[in-house]
VORO-877076 format. One line per 4 residues: number of its first residue (from 0); their letters; for each residue x, y, z of C-alpha. Coordinates in steps of 0.02 Angstrom, whole numbers, plus 32768, in hexadecimal, padded with zeros to 4 digits. Each point is the difference from the previous one (the first is absolute). Layout:
N
NUM	A	X Y Z ~ ... .
% end
This chain:
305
0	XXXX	53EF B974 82C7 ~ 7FA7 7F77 7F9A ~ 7FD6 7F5E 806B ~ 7FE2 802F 80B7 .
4	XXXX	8008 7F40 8041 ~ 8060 7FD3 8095 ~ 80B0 804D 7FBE ~ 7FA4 8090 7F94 .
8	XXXX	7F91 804C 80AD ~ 808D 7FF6 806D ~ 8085 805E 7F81 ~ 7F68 808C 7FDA .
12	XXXX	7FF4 8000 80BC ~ 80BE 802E 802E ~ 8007 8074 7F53 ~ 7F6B 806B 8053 .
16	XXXX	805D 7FF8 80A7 ~ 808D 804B 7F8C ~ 7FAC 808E 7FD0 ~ 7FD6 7FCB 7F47 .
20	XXXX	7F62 8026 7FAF ~ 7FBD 7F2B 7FBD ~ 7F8E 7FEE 7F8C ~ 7FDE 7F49 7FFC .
24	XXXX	7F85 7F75 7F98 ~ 7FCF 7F50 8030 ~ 7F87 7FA3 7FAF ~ 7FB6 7FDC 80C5 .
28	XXXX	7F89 8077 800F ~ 8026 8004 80C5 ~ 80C3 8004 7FEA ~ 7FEC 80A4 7FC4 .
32	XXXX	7F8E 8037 8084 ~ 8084 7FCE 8070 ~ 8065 806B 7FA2 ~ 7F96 8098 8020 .
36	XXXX	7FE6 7FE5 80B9 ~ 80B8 7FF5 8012 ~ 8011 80B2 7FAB ~ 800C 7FCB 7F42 .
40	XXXX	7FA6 802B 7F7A ~ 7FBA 7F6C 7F8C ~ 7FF5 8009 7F48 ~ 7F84 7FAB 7F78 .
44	XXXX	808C 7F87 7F9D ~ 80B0 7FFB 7FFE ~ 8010 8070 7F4E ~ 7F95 8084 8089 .
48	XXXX	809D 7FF1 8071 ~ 808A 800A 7F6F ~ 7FA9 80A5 7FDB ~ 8012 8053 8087 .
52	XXXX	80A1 7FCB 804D ~ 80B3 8007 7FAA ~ 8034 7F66 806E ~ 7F8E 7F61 7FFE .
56	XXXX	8020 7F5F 8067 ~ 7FB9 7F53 7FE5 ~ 7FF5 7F7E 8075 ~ 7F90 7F7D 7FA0 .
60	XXXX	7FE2 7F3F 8021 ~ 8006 7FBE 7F5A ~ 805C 8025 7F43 ~ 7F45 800C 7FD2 .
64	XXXX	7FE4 8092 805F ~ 80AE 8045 7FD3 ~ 7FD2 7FED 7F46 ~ 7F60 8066 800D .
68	XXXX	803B 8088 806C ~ 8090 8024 7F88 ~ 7F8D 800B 7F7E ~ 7F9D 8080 8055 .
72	XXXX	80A1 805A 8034 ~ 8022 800B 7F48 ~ 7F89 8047 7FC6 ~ 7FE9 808C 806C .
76	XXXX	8071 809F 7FA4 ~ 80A3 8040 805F ~ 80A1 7FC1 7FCA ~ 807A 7FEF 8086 .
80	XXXX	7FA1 7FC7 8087 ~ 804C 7F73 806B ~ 7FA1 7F5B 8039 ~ 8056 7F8B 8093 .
84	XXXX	7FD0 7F60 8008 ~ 8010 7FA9 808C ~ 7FB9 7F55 7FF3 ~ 8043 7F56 8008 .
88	XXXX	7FF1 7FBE 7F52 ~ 8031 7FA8 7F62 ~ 8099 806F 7FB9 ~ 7FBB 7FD7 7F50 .
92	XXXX	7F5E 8050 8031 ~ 8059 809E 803A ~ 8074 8020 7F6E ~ 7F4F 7FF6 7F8D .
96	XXXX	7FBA 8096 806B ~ 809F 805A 7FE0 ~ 7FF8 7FF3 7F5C ~ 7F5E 802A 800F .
100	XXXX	8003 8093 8055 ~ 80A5 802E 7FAC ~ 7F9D 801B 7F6C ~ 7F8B 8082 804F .
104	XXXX	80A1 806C 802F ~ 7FFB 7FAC 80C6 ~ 808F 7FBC 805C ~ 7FD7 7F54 805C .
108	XXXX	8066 7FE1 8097 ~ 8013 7F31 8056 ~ 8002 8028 80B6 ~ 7FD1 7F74 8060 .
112	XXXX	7FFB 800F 80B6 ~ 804F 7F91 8092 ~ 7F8F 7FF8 8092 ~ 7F63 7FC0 802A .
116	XXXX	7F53 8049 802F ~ 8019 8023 80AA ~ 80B0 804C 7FE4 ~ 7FA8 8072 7F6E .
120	XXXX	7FAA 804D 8085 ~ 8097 8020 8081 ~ 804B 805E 7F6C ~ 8084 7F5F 8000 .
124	XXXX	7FFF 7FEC 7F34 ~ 80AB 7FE2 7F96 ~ 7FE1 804E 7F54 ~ 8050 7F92 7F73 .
128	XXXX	8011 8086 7F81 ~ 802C 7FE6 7F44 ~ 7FFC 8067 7F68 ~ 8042 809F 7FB2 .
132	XXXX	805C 8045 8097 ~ 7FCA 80A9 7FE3 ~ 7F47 7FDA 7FEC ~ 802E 7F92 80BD .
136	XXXX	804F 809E 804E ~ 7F5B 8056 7FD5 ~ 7FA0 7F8D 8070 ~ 8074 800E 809C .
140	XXXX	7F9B 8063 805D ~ 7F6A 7FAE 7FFA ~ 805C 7F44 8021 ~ 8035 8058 80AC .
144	XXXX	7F4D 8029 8023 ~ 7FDE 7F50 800C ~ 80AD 7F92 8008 ~ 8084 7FE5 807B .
148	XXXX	808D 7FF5 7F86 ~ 7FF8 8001 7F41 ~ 8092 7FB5 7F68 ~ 8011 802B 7F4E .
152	XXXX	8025 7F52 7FC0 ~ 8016 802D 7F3F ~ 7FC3 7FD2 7F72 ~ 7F3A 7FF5 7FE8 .
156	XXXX	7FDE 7F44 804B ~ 8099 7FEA 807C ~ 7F77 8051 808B ~ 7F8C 7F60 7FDC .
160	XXXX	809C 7F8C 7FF3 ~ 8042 802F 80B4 ~ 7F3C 800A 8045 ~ 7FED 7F3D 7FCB .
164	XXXX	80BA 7FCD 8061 ~ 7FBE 8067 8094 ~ 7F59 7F9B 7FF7 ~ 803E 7F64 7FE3 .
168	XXXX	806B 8001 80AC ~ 7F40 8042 803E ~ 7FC0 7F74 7FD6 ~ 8089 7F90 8053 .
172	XXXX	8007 8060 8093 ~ 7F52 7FFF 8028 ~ 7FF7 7F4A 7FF9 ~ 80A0 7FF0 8063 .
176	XXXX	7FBC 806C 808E ~ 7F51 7F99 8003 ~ 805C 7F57 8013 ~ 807E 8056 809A .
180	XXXX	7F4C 802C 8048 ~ 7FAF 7F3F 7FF0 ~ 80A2 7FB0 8046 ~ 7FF2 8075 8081 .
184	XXXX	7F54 7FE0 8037 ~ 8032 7F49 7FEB ~ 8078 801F 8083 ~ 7FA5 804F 8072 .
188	XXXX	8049 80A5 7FF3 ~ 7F8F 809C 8019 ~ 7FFA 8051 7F3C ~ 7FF8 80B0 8038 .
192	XXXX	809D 7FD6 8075 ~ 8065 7FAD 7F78 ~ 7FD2 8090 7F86 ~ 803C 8079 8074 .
196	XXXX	80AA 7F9D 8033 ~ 8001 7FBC 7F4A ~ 7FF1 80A6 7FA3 ~ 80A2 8038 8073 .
200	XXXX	806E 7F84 7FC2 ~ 805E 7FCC 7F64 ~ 7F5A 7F80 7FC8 ~ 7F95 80A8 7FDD .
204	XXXX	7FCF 8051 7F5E ~ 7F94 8095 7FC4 ~ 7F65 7F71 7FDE ~ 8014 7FC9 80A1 .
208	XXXX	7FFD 80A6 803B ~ 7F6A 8037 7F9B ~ 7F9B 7F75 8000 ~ 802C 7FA2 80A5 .
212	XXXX	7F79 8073 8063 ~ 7F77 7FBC 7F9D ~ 8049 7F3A 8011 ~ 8007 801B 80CF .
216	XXXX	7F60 801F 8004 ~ 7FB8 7F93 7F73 ~ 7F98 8096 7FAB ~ 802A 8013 7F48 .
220	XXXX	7F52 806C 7FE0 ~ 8063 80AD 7FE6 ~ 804B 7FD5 7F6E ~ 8094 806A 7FC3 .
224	XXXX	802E 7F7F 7F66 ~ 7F59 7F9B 7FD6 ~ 8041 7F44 7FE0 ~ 7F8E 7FFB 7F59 .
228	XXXX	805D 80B2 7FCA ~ 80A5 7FA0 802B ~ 7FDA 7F72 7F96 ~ 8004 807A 7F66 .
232	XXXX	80C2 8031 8030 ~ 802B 7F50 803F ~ 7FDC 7FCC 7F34 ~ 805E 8099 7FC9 .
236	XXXX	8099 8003 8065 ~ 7FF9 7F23 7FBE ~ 7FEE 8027 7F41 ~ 8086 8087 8009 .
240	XXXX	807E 7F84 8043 ~ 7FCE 7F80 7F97 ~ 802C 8066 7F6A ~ 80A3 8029 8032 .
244	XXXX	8015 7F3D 802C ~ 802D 8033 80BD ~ 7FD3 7F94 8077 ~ 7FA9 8031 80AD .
248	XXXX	7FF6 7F63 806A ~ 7FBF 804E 809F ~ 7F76 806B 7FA2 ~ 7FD0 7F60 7FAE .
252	XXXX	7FFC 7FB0 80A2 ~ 7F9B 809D 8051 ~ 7F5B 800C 7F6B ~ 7FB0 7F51 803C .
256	XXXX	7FDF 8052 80B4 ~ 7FC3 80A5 7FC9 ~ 7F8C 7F96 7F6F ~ 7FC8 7F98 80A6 .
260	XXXX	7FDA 809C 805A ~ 7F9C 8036 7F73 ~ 7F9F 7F60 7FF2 ~ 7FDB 7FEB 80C3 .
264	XXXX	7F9E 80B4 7FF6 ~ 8092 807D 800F ~ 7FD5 805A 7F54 ~ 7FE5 8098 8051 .
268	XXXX	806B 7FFF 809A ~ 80BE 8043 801E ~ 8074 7F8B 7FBB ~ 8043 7FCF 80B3 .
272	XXXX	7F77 7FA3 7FF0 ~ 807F 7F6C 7FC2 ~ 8029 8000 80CE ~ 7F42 7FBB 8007 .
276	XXXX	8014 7F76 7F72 ~ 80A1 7FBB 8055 ~ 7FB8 8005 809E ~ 7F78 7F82 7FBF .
280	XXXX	8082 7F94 7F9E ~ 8054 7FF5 80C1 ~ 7F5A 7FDB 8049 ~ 8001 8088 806C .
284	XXXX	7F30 8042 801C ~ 7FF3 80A5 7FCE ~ 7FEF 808C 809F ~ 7F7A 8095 7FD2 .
288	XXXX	804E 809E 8022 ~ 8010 800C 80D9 ~ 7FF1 7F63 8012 ~ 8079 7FF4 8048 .
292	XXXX	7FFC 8087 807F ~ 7F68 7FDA 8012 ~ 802E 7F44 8046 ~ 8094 8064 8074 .
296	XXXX	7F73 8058 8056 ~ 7F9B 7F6A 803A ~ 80A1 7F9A 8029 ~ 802D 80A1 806C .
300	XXXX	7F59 7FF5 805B ~ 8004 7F21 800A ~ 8096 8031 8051 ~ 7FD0 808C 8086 .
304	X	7F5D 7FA0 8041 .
% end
């Protein structure tokens, strides 16, 4: 495995869980002793990893970091050896590490995956798998180590194509299910309540099922999806349809509150965070986490004396 970030630690976690032997880089010299405590073993670079494992994932955060790990990969000797990228990024970025690593004998699969952080760790991944189907069937095995579910989409590409339509109803949804939280509060309705009743009914969806948790109770600090991470796939998932000359209203309508969330200090937080900027555009004041318990328990005791 090379990149052991949020999505990277949690796959390496379930693959040990598995039964599989990881060997895994990060250029975090603490995400790979993370990787040891939790039974892996860390290696030196990524060409350390393509050496001594005929299977080698990516999960990296930019096409900068793609470009220089398949240029290690390649230059490592052993033809045959397959590399599955997982990562949300620029097709035209992927296609030049295939070529790339096509050249060195290597087979480079796009296998983006559908699930956030959190779900990564529950072992609740979708595996959007494209490329030579033979060279896919290879890595079966080791997708069920760490995915719920897995599709062979075709062609080199198609796995990135379907990963930005899945994101791109993300992003919507996650909006959608902050606003149904703020006119909530608004109303005086009890969040956890209406995510409970809510989530039962016909007005739920997977983001408000994943992400509502964090919106009751105002805490965005776990981060499964880092807003300024989501910013990068926001701008891909926008140029893509752009070039095909699609349009994609409601994602338009979605980036100016996740941009806000970034501004107001949310960099680093969950992307529910969105729940806290349209809180503030509603005027509602913003609850630390138990507050509100908290405020139950002296009303409780007002009330007794």
């Amino acid at each position: 495995m090379v990149g052991l970030g949020i999505m990277g630690s949690a796959m390496s976690a379930n693959l040990l869980k598995a039964g599989f032997t990881v060997v895994g880089f990060d250029v975090v010299p603490a995400a790979r002793a993370r990787l040891r405590r939790a039974g892996g073993t860390p290696a030196g670079s990524a060409a350390d990893v393509a050496r001594r494992c005929p299977i080698v994932m990516t999960s990296l955060p930019s096409a900068a970091a793609l470009a220089e790990v398949a240029d290690a990969i390649a230059a490592v000797r052993g033809r045959g050896r397959i590399i599955v990228e997982t990562s949300t990024l620029p097709l035209a970025d992927k296609h030049a590490a295939q070529r790339r690593l096509a050249r060195a004998g290597m087979v480079l699969l796009d296998c983006p995956l559908s699930g956030t952080g959190a779900q990564a760790r529950t072992k609740d991944l979708v595996v959007f798998a494209s490329g030579p189907r033979a060279a896919v069937a290879r890595c079966r095995g080791v997708f069920d180590g760490f995915a719920r579910a897995q599709h062979w989409l075709g062609a080199f590409g198609d796995g990135s194509k379907m990963k930005f339509v899945a994101n791109l109803l993300v992003a919507i949804h996650n909006v959608s299910a902050g606003e149904a939280f703020t006119l909530a509060r608004k109303a005086g309705l009890d969040p956890a309540l209406v995510y409970r009743v809510v989530g039962d009914g016909a007005g739920g969806s997977r983001m408000f099922s994943v992400r509502g948790p964090m919106m009751v109770k105002n805490d965005y600090a776990d981060a499964t999806m880092k807003i300024d991470v989501w910013q990068k796939d926001m701008k891909i998932i926008a140029e893509f349809a752009a070039a095909l000359d699609c349009p994609t209203p409601l994602f338009a309508a979605s980036a100016p509150i996740y941009a806000a969330a970034r501004a107001s200090g949310h960099a680093r937080d969950d992307t529910a965070a969105v729940c806290a900027v349209l809180g503030a555009m509603a005027g509602i004041k913003p609850r630390r986490p138990g507050a509100r318990k908290k405020a139950r328990g002296k009303t409780t005791r007002r009330a007794r004396r």
